[in-house]
N, C-alpha and C positions, 0 to 999 in steps of 0.2 A: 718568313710567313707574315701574310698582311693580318694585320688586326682587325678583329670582327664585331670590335665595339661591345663587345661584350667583359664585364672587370671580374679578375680572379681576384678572390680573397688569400692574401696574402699567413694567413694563419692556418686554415684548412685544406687552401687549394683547391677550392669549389669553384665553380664560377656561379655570378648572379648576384653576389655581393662583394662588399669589402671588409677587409679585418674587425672595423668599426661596427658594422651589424652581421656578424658571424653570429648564427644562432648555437654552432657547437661550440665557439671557444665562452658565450656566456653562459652556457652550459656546466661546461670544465670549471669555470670560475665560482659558479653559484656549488659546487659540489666541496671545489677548496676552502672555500666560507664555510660551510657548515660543516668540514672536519676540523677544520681550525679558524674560527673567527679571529684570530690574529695573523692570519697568512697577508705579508706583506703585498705581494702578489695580488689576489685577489682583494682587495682592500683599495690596492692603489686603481684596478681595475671599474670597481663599483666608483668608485671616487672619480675618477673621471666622466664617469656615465653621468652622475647627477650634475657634474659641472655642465655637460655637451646639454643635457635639458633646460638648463638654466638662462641658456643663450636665448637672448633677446632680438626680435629684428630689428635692421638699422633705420626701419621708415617707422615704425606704429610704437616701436619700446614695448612688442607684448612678449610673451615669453610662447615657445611651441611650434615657432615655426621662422625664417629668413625672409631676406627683401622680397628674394626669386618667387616665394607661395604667398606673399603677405595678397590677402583678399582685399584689405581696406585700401591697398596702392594700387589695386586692377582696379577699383572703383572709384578711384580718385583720379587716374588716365581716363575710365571710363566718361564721367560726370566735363574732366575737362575738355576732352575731343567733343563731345557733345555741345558746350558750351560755345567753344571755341569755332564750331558749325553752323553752330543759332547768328553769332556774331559776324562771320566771315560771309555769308547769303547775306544779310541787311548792309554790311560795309562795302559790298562790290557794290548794289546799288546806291547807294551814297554815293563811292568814288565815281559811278558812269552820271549821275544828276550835275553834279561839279564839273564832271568832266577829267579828272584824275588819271592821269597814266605816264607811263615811262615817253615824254615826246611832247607832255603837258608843256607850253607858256606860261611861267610865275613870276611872280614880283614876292618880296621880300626885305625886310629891314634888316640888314646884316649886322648890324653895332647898335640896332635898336635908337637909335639918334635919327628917326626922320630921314632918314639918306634912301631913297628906293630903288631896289636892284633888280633886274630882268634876268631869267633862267630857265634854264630849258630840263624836266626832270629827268635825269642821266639814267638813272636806274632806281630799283624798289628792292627793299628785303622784306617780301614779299611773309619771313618766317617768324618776323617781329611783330607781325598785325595780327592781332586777336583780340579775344575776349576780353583782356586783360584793362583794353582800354574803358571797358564800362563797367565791370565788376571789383575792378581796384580805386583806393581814391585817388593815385598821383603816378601812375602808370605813362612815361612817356620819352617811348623809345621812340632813336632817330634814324625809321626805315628810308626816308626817303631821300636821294642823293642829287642833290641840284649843280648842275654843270651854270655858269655864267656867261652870256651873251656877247660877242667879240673875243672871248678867249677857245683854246683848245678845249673844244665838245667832249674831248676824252678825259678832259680831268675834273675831277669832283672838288668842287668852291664850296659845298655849303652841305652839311648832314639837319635833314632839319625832321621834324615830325609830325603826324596825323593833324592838318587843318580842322580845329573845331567844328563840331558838330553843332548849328545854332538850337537841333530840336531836340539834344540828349539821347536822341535816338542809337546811336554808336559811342558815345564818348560818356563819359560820369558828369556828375554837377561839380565835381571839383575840378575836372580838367582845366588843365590851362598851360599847353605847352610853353618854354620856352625859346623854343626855337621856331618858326612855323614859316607857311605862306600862305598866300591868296592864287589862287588858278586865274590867268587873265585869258588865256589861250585855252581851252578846254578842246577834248578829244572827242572824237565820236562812240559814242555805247561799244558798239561791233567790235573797235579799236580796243577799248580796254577787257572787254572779256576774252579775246586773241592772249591778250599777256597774262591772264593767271595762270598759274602752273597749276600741274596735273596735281590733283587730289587734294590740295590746296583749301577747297571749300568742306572736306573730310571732317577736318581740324588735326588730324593724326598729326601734321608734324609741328603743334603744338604743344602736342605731348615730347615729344623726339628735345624739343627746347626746352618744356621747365622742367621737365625729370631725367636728373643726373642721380649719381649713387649719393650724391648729398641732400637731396629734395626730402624737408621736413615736411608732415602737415600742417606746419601752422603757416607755412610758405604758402599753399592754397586753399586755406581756409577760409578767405574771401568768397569762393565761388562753390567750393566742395562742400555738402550739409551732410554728417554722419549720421543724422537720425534714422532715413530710411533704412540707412546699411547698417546700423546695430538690431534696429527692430526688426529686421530679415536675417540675423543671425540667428 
């Protein structure tokens, strides 16, 4: 017989619940208490109930409720995709001013010793650019993949990252990658909005990147402000 997603509780035989929230076996148990407030039974019963409320979620440390319901971690996906949205609209036009795109001509200091190297940008991880870059102080991931000129176009020479922003407008006042380039070949506008991926400008799958089942809030505390969402509780 296929399963119909529906869970029998394992104590009654009911369906609609589980053993865990049986209303008749707490039932059973709160009547054994009050025959015999020492029924082991019942005692280890209640005992375990106050420990299961006790349970804390793994994002907020509040007690009442799991990551799965936590409100403050829908709103802190919430506040980031948003964010992550404001940032990713102003940095496509950034990259099309520059001229920025997977097919770009760059130059580069590879050993940082005055030596200049010519490159053609191989590819973009297109899921490491966000908001992070202006709302963090030292944020600087290496999306961008530069292939080097006279070698195999297929292999990647150089991971470097986000070319400062001279107007702060996408990047922080502390930025300052270490790894970078300068665009000498730039691309046409048309060209580079062709290469963003779908939903990309959303922010959603900036969410998808900084929250794992390990994602603390002080990890996006930078961007995330809980005053509104306590004062709306």
């Amino acid at each position: 017989m296929a399963w119909n997603n529906t869970v029998t509780c394992s104590s009654c035989w009911e369906r609609g619940h589980n053993k865990a929230g049986c209303p008749i076996l707490k039932e059973r148990m709160q009547k054994r208490l009050e025959a015999d407030p020492d029924d082991w039974r019942a005692t280890r019963y209640f005992e375990k109930k106050r420990r299961s409320s006790k349970r804390r979620c793994s994002y907020c440390d509040n007690a009442g409720h799991n990551r799965k319901t936590c409100k403050e971690l829908k709103h802190a996906k919430q506040i980031t995709a948003e964010r992550s949205s404001e940032w990713r609209h102003r940095a496509l036009e950034h990259l099309k001013n520059i001229g920025l795109g997977v097919g770009a001509l760059v130059k580069y200091d590879k050993w940082n010793n005055g030596e200049i190297q010519y490159a053609m940008v191989k590819s973009i991880s297109w899921n490491t650019l966000d908001h992070r870059f202006k709302d963090t102080k030292y944020h600087d991931m290496h999306g961008f993949h530069l292939s080097d000129l006279g070698k195999d176009l297929n292999r990647i020479d150089y991971n470097a990252s986000l070319p400062e922003d001279k107007e702060k407008i996408v990047t922080s006042d502390h930025y300052n990658p270490y790894r970078t380039f300068e665009v000498v070949g730039p691309l046409r506008p048309e060209i580079i909005d062709s290469q963003v991926p779908a939903n990309w400008l959303t922010g959603q799958s900036s969410v998808e990147v900084i929250f794992d089942k390990d994602t603390k809030p002080y990890i996006v505390s930078e961007w995330v402000s809980l005053q509104d969402f306590y004062k709306n509780q």
